[in-house]
TIKE-618540 format. One record per residue: chain; x, y, z of N, C-alpha, C, O in turn. Coordinates in pm, 1 decimal. Layout:
BEGIN
["A" [X Y Z] [X Y Z] [X Y Z] [X Y Z]]
...
***
This chain:
BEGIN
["A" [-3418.9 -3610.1 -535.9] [-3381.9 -3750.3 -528.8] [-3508.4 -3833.7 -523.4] [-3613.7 -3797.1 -471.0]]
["A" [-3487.8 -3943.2 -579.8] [-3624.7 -4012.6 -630.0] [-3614.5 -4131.9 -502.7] [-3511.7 -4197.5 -486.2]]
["A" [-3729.6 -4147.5 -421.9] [-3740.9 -4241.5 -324.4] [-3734.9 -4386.5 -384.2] [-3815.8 -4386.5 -477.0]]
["A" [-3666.3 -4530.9 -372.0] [-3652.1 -4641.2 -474.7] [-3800.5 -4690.2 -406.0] [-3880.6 -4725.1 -492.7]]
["A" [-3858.2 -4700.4 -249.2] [-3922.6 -4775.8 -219.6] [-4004.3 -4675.2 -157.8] [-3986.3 -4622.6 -48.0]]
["A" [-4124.1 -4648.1 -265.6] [-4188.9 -4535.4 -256.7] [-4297.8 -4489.5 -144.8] [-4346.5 -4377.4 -130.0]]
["A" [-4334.0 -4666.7 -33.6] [-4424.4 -4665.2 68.9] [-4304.5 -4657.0 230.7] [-4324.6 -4696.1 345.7]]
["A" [-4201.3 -4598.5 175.8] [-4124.2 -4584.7 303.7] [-4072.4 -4439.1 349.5] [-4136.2 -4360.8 279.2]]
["A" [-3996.1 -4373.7 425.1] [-3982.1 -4243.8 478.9] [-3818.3 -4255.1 475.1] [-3763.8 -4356.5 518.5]]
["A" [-3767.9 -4182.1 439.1] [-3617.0 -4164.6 470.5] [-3593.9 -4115.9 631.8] [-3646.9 -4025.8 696.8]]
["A" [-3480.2 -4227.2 670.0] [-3473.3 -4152.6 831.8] [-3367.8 -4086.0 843.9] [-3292.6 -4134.3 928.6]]
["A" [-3344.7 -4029.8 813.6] [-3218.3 -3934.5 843.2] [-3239.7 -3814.6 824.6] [-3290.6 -3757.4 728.2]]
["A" [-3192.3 -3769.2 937.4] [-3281.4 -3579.2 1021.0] [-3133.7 -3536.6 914.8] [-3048.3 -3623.9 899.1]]
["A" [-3119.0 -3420.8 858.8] [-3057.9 -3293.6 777.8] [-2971.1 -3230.0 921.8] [-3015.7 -3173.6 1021.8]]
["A" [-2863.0 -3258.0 891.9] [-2751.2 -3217.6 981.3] [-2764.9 -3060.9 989.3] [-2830.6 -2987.6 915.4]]
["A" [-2669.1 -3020.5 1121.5] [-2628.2 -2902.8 1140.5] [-2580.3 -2816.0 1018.7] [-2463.9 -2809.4 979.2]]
["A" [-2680.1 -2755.5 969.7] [-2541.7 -2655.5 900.9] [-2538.6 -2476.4 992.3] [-2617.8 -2430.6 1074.7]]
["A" [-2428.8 -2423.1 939.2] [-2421.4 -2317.8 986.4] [-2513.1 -2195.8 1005.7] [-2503.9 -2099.5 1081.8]]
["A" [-2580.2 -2221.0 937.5] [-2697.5 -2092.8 911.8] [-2812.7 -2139.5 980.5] [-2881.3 -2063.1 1048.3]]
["A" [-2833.9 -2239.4 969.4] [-2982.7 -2311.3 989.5] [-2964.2 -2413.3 1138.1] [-2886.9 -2508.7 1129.0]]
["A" [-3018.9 -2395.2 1238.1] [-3023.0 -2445.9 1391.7] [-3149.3 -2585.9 1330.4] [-3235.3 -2570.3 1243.7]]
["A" [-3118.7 -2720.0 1413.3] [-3202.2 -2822.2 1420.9] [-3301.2 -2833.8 1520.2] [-3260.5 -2837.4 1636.3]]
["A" [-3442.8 -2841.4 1496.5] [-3541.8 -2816.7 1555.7] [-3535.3 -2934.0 1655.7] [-3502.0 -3048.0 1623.2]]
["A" [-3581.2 -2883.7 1819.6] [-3596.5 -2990.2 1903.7] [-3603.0 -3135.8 1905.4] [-3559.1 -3214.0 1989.8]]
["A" [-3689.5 -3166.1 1755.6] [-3744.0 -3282.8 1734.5] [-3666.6 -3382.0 1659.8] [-3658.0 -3504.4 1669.2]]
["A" [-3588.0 -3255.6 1547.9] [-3492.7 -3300.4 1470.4] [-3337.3 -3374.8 1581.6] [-3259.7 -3467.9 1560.4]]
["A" [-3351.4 -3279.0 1693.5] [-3217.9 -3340.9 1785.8] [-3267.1 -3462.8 1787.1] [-3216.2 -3555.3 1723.8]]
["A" [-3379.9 -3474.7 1866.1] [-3400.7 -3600.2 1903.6] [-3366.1 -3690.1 1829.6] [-3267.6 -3756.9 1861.2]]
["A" [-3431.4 -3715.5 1719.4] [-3442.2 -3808.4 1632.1] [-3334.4 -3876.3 1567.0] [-3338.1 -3992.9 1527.9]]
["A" [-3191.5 -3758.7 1552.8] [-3074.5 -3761.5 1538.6] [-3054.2 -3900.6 1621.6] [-3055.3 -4020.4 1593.3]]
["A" [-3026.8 -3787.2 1790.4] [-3023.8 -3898.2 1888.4] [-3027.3 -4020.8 1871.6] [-2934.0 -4097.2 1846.9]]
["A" [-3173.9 -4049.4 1889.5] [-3205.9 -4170.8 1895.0] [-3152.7 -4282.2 1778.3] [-3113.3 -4394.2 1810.7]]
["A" [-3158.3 -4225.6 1610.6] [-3109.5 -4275.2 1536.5] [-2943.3 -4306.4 1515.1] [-2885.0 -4391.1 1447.5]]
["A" [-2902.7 -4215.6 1590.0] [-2732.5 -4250.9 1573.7] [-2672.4 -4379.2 1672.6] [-2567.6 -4442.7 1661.1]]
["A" [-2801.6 -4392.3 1791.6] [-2721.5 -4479.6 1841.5] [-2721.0 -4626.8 1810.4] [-2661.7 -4707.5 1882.0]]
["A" [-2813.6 -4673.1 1661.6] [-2860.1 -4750.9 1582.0] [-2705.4 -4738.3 1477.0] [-2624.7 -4826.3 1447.0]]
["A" [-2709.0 -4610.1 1445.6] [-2650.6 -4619.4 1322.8] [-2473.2 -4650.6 1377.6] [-2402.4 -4726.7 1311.7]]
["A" [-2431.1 -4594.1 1478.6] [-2331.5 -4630.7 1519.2] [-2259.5 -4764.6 1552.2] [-2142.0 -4796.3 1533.7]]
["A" [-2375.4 -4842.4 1613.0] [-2353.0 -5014.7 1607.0] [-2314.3 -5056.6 1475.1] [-2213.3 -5126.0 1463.6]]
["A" [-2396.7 -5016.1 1350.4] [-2398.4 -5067.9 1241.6] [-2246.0 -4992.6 1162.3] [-2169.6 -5058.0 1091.2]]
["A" [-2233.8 -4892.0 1184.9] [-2178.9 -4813.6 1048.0] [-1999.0 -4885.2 1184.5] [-1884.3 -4881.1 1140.1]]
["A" [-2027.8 -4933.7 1321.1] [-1862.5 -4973.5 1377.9] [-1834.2 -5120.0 1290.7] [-1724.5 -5155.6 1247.7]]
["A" [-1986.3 -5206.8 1274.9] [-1930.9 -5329.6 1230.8] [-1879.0 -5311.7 1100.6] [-1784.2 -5377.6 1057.8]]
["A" [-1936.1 -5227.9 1039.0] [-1912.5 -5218.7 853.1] [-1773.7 -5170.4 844.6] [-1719.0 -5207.5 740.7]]
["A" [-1676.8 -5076.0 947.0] [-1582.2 -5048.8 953.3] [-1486.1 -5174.4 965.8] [-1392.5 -5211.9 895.1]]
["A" [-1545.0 -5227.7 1085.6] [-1413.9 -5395.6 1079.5] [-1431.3 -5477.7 1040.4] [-1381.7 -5586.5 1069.9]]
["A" [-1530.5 -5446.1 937.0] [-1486.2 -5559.0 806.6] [-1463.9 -5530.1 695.8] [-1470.6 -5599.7 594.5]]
["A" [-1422.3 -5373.8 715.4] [-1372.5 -5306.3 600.8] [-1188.2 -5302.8 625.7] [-1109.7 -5320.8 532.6]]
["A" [-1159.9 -5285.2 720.7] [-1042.0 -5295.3 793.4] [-987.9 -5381.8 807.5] [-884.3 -5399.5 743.3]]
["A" [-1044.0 -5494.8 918.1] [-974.0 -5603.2 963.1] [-968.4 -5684.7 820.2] [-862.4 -5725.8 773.0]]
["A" [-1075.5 -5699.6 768.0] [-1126.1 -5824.0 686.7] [-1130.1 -5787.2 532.2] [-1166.4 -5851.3 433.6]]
["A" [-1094.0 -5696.6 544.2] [-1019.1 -5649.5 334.6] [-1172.8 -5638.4 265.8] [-1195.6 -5701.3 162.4]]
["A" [-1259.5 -5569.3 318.0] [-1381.8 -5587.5 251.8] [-1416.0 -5430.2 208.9] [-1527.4 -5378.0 206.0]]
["A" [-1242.8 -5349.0 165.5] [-1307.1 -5234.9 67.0] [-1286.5 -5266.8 -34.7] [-1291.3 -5166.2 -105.6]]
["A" [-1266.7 -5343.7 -85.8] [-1271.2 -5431.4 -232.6] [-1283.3 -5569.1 -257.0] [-1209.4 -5655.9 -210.5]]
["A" [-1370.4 -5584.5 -324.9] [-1421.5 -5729.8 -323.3] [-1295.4 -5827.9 -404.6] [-1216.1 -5781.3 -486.5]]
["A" [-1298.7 -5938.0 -370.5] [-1176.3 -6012.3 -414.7] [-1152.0 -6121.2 -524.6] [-1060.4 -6163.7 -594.9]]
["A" [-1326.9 -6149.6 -492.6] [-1365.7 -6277.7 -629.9] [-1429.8 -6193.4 -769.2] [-1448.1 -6071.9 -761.1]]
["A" [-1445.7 -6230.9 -832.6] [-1523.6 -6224.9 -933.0] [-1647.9 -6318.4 -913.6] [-1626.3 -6433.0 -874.1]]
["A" [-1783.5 -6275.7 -939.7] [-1896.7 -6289.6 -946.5] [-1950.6 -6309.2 -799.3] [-1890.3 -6337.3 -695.7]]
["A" [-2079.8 -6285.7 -823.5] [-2181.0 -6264.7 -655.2] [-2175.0 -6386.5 -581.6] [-2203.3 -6387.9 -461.8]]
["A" [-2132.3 -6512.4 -657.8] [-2149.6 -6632.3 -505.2] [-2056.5 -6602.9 -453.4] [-2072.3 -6571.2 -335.5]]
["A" [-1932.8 -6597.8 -501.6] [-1799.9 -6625.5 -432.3] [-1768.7 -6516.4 -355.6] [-1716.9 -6530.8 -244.8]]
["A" [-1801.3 -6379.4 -414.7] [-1837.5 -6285.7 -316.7] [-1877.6 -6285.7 -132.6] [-1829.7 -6260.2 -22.1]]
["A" [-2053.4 -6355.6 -232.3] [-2123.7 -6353.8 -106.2] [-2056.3 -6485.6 10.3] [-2047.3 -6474.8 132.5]]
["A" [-2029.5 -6565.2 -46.6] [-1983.2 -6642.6 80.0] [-1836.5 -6584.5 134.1] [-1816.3 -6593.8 255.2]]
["A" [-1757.7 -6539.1 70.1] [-1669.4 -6506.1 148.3] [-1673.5 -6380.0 302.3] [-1621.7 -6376.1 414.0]]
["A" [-1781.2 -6280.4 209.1] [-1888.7 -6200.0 363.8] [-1971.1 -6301.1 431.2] [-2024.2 -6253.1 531.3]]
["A" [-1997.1 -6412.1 413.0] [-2059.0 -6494.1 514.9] [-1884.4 -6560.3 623.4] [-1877.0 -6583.8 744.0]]
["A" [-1810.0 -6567.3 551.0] [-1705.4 -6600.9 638.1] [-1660.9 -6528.7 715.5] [-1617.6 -6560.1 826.3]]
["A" [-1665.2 -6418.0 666.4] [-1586.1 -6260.6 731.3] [-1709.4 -6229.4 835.7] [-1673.1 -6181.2 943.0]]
["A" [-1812.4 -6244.9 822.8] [-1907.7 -6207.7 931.1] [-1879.6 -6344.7 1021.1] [-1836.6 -6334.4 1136.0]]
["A" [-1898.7 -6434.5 978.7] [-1912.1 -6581.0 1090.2] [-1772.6 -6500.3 1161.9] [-1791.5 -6443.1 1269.2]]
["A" [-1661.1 -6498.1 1112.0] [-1560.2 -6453.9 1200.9] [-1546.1 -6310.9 1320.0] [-1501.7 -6285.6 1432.0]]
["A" [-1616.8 -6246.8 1206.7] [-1655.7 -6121.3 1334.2] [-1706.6 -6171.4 1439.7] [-1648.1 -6169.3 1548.0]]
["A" [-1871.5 -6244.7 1413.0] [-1976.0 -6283.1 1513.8] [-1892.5 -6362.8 1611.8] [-1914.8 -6350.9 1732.3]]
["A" [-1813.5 -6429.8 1574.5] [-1724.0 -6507.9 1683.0] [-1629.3 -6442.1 1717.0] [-1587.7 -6487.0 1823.7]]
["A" [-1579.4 -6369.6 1687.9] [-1461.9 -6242.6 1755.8] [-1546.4 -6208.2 1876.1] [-1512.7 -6231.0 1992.3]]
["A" [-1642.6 -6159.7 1843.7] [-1709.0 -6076.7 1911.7] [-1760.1 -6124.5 2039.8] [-1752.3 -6053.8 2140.3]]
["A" [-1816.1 -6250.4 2041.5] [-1871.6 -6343.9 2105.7] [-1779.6 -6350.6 2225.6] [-1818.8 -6328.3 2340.1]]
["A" [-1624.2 -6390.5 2185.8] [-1492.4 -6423.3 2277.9] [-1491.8 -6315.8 2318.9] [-1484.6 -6341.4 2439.1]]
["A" [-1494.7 -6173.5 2310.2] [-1452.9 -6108.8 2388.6] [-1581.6 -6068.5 2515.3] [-1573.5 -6031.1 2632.3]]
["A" [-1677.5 -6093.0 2438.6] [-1772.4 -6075.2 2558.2] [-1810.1 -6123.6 2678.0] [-1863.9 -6082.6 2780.9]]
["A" [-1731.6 -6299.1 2599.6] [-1725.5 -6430.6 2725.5] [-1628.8 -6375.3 2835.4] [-1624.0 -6397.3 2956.4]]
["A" [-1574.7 -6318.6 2776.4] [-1448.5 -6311.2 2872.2] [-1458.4 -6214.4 3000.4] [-1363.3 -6204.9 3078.1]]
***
């Protein structure tokens, strides 16, 4: 696989497989990276869910993109209320 942005490192440690045990360092790194990736990969879920965003609905990239600016403004404020609370 060809790196697109060739002065950067891929972060993602090579999962468990059956044959092959993950080196100390590799746990870690897991670790530490999942609890990044988990924040991110819960929001991408509810706005795939709540907010109909496994298929896009407009035709062409503005109308697109602002409608994920709506669907996020609405998350960010979902989110906001429940924390006030």
């Amino acid at each position: 696989m060809v790196n697109p942005a060739p002065h950067t490192r891929f972060l993602t440690v090579p999962r468990h497989r059956s044959l092959k045990q993950l080196s100390p360092w590799q746990r870690l790194c897991n670790k530490l990276i999942g609890r990044v990736r988990s924040a991110v990969e819960r929001t991408f879920s509810i706005l795939k869910r709540r907010y109909g965003f496994s298929r896009m609905r407009y035709r062409g990239l503005k109308a697109n993109a602002f409608h994920l600016d709506l669907a996020v403004i609405a998350h960010n404020l979902r989110t906001a209320a429940a924390l006030a609370r």
